[in-house]
N, C-alpha and C positions, 0 to 999 in steps of 0.2 A: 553825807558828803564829806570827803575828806578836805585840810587844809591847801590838798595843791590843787587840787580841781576847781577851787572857789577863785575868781580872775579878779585880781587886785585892780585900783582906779589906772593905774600906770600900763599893767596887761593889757588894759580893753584898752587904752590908746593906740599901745604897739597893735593889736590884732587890727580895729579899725584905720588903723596907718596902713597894713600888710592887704589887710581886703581892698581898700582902695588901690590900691599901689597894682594888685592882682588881677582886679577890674580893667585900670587903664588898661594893660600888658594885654589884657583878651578883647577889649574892644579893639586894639592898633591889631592882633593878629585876624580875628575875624575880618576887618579891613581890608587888610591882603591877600587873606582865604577868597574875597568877595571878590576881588579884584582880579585874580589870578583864573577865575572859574569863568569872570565875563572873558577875558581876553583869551581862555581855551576855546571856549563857545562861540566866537566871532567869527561865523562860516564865510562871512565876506571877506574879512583878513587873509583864512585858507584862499579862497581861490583868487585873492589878488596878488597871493605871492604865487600861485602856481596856476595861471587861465587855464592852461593846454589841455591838461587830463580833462578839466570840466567839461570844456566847450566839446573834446574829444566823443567827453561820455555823455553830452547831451545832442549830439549826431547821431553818436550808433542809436541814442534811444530813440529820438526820431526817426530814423530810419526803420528799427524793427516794432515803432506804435505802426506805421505806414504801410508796411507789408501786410501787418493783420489783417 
């Protein structure tokens, strides 16, 4: 091993300062990640902001289970 590869007491502070620090930053974005994927995923959101096409398309398909 050479002398720069060996992590002085003051290195492993700043590394474990930087890893924590790095940690926080990816716990807060996976938070958002998590948060962003419920709020795409909320089919009731879709058809609250838009009834018409649903109710639309749950007509014609009652009507073409019906004909069968």
């Amino acid at each position: 091993m050479t002398a720069s590869a060996i992590a002085t007491p003051g290195s492993r502070n700043e590394i474990a300062a930087r890893t924590a620090r790095d940690g926080a930053a990816l716990d807060i974005a996976m938070g958002d990640l998590g948060r962003a994927l419920r709020k795409q995923l909320s089919i009731g959101d879709l058809v609250a902001e838009h009834p018409l096409p649903w109710l639309t398309g749950a007509f014609a398909f009652g009507v073409w289970m019906g004909i069968r």
